[in-house]
N, C-alpha and C positions, 0 to 999 in steps of 0.2 A: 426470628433472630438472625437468621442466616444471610436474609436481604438485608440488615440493619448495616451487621457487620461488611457488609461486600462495599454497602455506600459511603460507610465510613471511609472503607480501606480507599478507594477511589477518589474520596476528598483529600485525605492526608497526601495521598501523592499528587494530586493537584497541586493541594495547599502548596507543597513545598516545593516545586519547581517555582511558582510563583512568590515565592517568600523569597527564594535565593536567585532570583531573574529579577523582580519587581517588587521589591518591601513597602515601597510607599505607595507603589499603585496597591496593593492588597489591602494595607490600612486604609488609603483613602477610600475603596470600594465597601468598606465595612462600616466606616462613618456615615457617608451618603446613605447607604439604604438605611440604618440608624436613622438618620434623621428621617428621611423620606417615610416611613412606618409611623414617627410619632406624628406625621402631617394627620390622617382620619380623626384618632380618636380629637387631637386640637381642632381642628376644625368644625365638628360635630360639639363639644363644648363650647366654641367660641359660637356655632349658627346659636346654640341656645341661647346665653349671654343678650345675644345680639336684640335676638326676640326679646325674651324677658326684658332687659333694661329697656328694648325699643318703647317695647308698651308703657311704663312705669315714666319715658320720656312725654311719650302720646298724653297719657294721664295728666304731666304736670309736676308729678312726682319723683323727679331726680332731672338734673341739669344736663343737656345736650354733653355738653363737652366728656362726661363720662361713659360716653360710647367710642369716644376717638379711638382707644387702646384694643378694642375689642374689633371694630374697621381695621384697622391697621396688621392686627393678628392676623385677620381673615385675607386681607390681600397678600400679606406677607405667606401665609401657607397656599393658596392658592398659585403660588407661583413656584412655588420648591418643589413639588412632584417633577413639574415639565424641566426644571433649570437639572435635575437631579437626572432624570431618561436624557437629556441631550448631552449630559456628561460618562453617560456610560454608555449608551450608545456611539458618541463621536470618540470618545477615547478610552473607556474601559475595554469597552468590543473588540477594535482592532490590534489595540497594548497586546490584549489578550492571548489572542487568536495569535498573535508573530510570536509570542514566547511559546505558547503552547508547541504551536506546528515545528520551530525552531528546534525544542527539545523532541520532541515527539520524534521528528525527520530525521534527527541527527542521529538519534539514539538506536532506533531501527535500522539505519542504514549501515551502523558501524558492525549492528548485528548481523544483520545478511551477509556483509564479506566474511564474517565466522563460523557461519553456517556449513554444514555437509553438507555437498552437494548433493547428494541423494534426495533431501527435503526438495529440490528443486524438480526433483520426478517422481514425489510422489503427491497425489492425488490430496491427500488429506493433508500434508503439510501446507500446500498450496492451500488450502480454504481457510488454513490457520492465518498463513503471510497476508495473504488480502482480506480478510474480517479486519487484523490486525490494522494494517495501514489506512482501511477505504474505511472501518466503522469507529476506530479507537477515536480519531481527533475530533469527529464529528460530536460524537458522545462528552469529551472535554469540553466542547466548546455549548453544550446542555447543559451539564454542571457547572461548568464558570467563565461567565458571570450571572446569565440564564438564571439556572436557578439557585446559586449560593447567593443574590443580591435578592430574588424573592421571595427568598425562605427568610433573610433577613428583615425584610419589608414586612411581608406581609404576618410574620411570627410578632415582631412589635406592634402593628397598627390593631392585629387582632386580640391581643393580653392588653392593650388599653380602652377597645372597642367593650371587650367582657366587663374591662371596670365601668363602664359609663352605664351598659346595661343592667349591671349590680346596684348602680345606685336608683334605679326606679323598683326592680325586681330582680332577686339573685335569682329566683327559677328561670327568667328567660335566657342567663346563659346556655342552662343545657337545654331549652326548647330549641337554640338555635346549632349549640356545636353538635346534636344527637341526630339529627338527621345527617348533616356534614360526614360523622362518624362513619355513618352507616353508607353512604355513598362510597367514600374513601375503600371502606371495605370489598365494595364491589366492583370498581373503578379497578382495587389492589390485582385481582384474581385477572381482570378481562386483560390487564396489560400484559401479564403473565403469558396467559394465553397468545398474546398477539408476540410476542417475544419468539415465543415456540412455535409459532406458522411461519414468522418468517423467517425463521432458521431456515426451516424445510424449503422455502423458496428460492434460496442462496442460489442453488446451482443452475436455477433459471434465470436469476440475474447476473449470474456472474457470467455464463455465455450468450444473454444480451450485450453485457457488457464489453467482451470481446469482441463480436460482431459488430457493435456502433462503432466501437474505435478501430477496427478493420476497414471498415467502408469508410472512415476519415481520412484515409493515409493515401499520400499521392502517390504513389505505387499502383495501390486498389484504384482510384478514380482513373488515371491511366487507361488500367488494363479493363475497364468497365467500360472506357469511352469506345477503344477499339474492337471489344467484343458483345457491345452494348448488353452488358451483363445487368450493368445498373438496377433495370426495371425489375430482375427477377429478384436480386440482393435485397435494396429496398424492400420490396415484397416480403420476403423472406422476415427481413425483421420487423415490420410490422408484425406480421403475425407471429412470431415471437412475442411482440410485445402487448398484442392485443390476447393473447394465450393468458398473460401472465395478469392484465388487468382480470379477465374473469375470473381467475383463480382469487383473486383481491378481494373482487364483489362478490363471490359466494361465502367467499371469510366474512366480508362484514354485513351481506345480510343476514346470517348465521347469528350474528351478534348484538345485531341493530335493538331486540329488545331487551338486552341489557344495557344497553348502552342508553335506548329510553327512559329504563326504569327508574335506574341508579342519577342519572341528570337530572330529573324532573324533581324528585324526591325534595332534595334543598330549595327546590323554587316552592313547591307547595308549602313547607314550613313557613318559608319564609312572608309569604301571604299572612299566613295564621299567626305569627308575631306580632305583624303589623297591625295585623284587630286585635291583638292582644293589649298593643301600645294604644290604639283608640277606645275600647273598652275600661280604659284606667285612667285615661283624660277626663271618657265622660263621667266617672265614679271618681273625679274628684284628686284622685292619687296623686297624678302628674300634672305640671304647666303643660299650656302649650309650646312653648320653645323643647321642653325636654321631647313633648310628642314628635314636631315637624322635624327636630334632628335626630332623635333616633331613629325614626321611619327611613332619613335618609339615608343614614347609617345603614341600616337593615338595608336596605334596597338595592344604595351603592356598595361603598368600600369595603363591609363586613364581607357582603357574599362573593363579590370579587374575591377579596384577601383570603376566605375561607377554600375559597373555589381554589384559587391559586395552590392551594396547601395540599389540596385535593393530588392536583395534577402532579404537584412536586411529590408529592408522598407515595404517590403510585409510580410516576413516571419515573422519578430517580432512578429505584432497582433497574428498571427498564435498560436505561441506557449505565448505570455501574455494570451490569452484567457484561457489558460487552468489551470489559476493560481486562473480564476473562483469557478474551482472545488475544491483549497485550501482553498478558503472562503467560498465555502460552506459547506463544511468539519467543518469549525469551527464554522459555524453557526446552525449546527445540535445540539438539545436540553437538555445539560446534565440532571443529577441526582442533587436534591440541594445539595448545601456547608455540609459536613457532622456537625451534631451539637452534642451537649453534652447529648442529652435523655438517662437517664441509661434505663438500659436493665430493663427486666420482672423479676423477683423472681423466678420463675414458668413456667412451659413450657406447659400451658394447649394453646389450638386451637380451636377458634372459627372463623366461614364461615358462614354470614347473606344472606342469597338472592345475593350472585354473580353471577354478570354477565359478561362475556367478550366476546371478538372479535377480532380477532389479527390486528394491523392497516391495512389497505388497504384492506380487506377483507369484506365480507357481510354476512357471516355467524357467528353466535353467535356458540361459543367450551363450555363455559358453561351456564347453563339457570338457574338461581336461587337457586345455588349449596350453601345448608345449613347443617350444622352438627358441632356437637361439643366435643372436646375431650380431655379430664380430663388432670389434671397433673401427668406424669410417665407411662399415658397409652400408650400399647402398640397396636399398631392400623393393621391393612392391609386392603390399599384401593387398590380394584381390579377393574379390567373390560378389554374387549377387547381393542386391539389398536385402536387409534383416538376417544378413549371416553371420553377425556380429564385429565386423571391423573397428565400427566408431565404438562398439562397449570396451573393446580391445583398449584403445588409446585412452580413454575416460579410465580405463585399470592403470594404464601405463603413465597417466599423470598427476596420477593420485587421490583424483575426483573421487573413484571409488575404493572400498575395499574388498578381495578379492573373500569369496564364501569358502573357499580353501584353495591350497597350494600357494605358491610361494611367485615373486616379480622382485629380480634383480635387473638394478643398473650399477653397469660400473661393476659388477660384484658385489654394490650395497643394497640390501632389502629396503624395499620400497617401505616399509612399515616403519624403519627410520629415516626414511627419503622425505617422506610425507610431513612428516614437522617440524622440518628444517628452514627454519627463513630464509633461504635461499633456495628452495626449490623452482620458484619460477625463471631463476638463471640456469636451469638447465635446459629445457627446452624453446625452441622456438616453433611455433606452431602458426599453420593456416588453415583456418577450417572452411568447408565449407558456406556456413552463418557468421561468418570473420564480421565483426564491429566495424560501423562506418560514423565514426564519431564526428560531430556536427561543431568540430572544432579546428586551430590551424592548422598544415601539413606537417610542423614540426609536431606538434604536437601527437598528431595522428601516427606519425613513426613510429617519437618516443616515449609511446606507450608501449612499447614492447618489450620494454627494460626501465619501470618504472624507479628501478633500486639505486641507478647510476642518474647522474645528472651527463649529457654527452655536450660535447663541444658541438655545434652549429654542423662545423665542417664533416663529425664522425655519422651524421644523421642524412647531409648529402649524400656523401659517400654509400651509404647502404641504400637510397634511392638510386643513388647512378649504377650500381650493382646490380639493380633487380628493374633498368630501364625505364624508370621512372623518373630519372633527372629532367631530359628534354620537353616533356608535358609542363612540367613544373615550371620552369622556365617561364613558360608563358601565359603566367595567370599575372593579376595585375597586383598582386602585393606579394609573386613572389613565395617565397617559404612562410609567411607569414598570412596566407591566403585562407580565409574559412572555407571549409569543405562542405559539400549540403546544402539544401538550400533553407535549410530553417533561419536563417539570417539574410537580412538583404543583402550583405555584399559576399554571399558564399557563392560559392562555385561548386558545381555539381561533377560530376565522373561519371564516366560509362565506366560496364562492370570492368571490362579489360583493366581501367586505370586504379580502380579501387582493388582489384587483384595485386597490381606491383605493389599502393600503397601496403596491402596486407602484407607480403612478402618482405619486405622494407622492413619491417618490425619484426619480423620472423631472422633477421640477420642482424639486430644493433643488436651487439654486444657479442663474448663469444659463451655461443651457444654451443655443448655438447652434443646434443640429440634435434636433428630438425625432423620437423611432421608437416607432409600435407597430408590433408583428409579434405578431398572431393573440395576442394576450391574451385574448382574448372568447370562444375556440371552444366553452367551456363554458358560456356564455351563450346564453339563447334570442336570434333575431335579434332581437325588439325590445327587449330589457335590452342587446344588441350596439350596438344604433343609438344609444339615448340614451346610454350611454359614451363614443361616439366622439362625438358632439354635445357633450360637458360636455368631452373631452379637445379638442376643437378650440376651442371658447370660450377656453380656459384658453392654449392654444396661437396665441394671436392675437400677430402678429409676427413668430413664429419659424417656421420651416423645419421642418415635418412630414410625416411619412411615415405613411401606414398602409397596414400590410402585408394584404392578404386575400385568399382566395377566398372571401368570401363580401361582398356588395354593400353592406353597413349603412352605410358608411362615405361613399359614392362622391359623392351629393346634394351631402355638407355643402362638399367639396372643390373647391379652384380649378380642380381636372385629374386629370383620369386618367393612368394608362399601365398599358397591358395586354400582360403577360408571356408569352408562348408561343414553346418550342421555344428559351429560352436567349435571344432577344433583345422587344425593344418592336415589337409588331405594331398598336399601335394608340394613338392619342394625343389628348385633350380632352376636352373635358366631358362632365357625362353626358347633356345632352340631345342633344350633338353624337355622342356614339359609340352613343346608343340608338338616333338615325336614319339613322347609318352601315350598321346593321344587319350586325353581320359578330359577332367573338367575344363582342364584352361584352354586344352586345343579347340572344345566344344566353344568356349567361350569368346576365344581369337576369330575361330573359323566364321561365324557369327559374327564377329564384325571386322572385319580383316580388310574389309572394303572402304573404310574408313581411314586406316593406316595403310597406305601403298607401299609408304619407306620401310616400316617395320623391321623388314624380315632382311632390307637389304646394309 
């Protein structure tokens, strides 16, 4: 009952995306297999007809011309199966499929931007998002038109098949639908089965899956040509993926004799019908016509049609099951309804005793991480990798929420910061994984402040701020240039330049609170240094952060603080924490040879 109801629920919301996208595509796809269904049983009465009066013409005994209607039937059905498959094929399929994907894609998508970001690091929410997207349309596109066109087909062709076989012998209906039954039932269980193995296979396909489309990306081919990695990569995921075939073949020879048993079953009945229908020929019962068409009957369209019912009946649950992972897709925890809190006046930062822990996880990233910073100061929080910087700013911008104690901006709690539709006008951020969107450079800007619409000129202006004007200049369309090369007339960037562009965006509009975190790491440290030297000029006033474990930054800065083990071990300037001599001098002195001006 539980699979009954799942299929249902799964149709209805089918049904009704396509009732209110396409009403007359849905009606007309319920007509056609209508019709297309009563084609067998007509046919099989008209071969009879055809015979019987043939002979009776043979004889002498009825006039040629009383076969014309019975010809004419039979060409006439003969051609509405194929006219019926090239209308849902050429146009039910793809209507389909764009309504479907349309809603599906839209619908999901609006989701994900409501989503907590935490779902995005954790492990299980992930296997929810991608079932969700990679298995939901798939499975839509199973149930309709698939199989709601031959469930309709073939549920009519076979309720008028059972009447033609009622009129020679009601017992061969259930000679023929009782083995059907009984496959159906075994067919039910083995799909079941197959549902639950490849559950369990998910996370082997799903880091095939990565890996293929890793080794797709011109970045990887790149760096594969010059460290001719290629052969081991390739390598690698074949046997990934020939891993994952044997685990396939041990499943289905595990299965193989059920899957012989339960198939064969309705072929053998089906045999035994057929002498059942020649046994009553020769005993008189039936004409020939009734024999030669129900055999075909029996032979063809019945065990097709039957067969088909098979698959649909078992295979449905199969694929409604996975419509699971769309519910729970949407059942995953947004961000609240954004509300009207204005923003802070003031860009100062306060951090009470935070503590955090990334979900699913047992280990605390920070341990009572307190500190506080003025308005317009310019800061660098340092420390080694995984000493929690970037969890730091991921607290600080609302992504997450802290497991206790408290994060003021402004003097307002972040806990009313956070569902403020206006939160993303407070910060301007560069990260190190900063977006290189595959669109124009206006564009690419002004996406930094998607709230305001900017004049042309305010979007210059914040490139020529952050030395990006002069590049620009000389591309050949201009500000209006695609960036990337996924278009033929884009134009690509070295990191240097997709650096300013991120910066660029980090300055359209005014921003209270600026954040780099580790933009540079690709940068040698002296192209490191002078960035942050142009982004802290440019940053004069405002409240900035620069994230690092690397020192470029630390000179140009009002103050330090130095991160380790989850909280602030160490605090001020850098001449005052060089001659503290404790983590950061460790850390200077170490690389000090990198930075010559530094200290001067």
């Amino acid at each position: 009952m539980e699979k009954v109801k799942r299929i249902c629920h799964a149709y209805r919301y089918l049904l009704h995306i396509l009732k209110e996208d396409s009403p007359l595509l849905l009606a007309s796809t319920i007509i056609v297999s209508f019709v297309q269904g009563c084609c067998p049983p007509l046919m099989t009465w008209s071969i009879n007809q055809i015979i019987e009066n043939g002979m009776r013409v043979a004889s002498g005994t009825l006039p040629l011309p009383h076969m014309v209607p019975f010809l004419i039937l039979f060409l006439a059905i003969s051609l509405i199966p194929s006219l019926v498959s090239l209308y849902v094929q050429s146009f039910v399929q793809p209507r389909t499929q764009l309504a479907l994907r349309t809603t599906f894609r839209s619908k999901m998508i609006k989701k994900l931007k409501k989503l907590k970001y935490e779902h995005f690091e954790s492990p299980q929410s992930m296997e929810i998002i991608d079932k969700a997207f990679n298995r939901t349309e798939n499975a839509a596109r199973m149930l309709f038109p698939m199989y709601f066109t031959s469930t309709i087909t073939s549920l009519v062709s076979v309720v008028g098949s059972f009447y033609l076989l009622a009129q020679a012998e009601w017992w061969l209906v259930f000679t023929v639908l009782i083995p059907f039954l009984v496959e159906f039932y075994f067919s039910l269980g083995l799909n079941y089965e197959i549902y639950n193995e490849m559950e369990a296979y998910w996370s082997m396909d799903y880091s095939n899956g990565i890996l293929g489309k890793f080794l797709s990306t011109r970045e990887v081919v790149k760096e594969n040509r010059l460290h001719q990695a290629s052969e081991y990569l390739v390598s690698e995921y074949q046997t990934r993926q020939n891993r994952r075939n044997r685990e396939y073949e041990k499943y289905y020879r595990k299965h193989l004799r059920k899957i012989l048993t339960s198939g064969n079953l309705a072929r053998i009945s089906i045999i035994l019908n057929v002498l059942a229908l020649l046994w009553m020929y020769i005993g008189q019962r039936i004409g020939l016509g009734m024999l030669v068409s129900l055999s075909l009957l029996i032979f063809g369209s019945m065990y097709k049609d039957l067969n088909k019912m098979t698959v649909i009946l078992s295979g449905g649950p199969y694929h409604a099951n996975t419509f699971e992972y769309y519910e729970r897709f949407f059942d995953l925890s947004e961000e609240p309804e954004g509300n009207d809190t204005e923003l802070p006046t003031d860009g100062s930062i306060e951090f009470r005793d935070v503590w955090f822990r990334y979900p699913g996880t047992d280990q605390d990233i920070l341990k009572g991480l307190s500190f506080k910073i003025q308005d317009g100061e310019k800061v660098s929080i340092v420390g080694e990798n995984g000493e929690g910087k970037t969890t730091m700013i991921k607290l600080l911008l609302g992504l997450f929420t802290p497991d206790k104690g408290e994060i003021l901006v402004g003097g307002q709690s972040m806990d009313d910061l956070r569902s403020s539709s206006k939160i993303s006008q407070l910060y301007g951020t560069v990260f190190q994984d900063f977006m290189r969107y595959n669109m124009t450079v206006k564009e690419n800007i002004a996406v930094g402040d998607i709230h305001h619409t900017y004049p042309e000129q305010a979007i210059q202006e914040a490139a020529q701020n952050v030395g990006a004007y002069d590049f620009i200049k000389t591309f050949p369309n201009g500000w209006d240039t695609i960036l990337g090369r996924m278009f033929d007339e884009g134009v690509d960037l070295s990191g240097g330049q997709w650096q300013r562009i991120a910066m660029a965006r980090a300055f359209l509009g005014d921003k209270k609170v600026l954040i780099l975190d580790e933009p540079t790491s690709q940068l040698d440290p002296i192209a490191e240094s002078k960035l942050y030297q142009d982004f802290a000029k440019l940053a004069d006033g405002k409240t900035s952060l620069f994230i690092t474990h690397r020192l470029g930054s630390t000179a140009i800065c009002d103050r330090i603080l130095v991160i380790a083990g989850g909280k602030i071990v160490q605090s001020g300037s850098h001449e005052e924490l060089v001659a503290a001599d404790g983590l950061y001098a460790s850390m200077f002195n170490a690389q000090k040879h990198w930075y010559k001006s530094c200290e001067s």
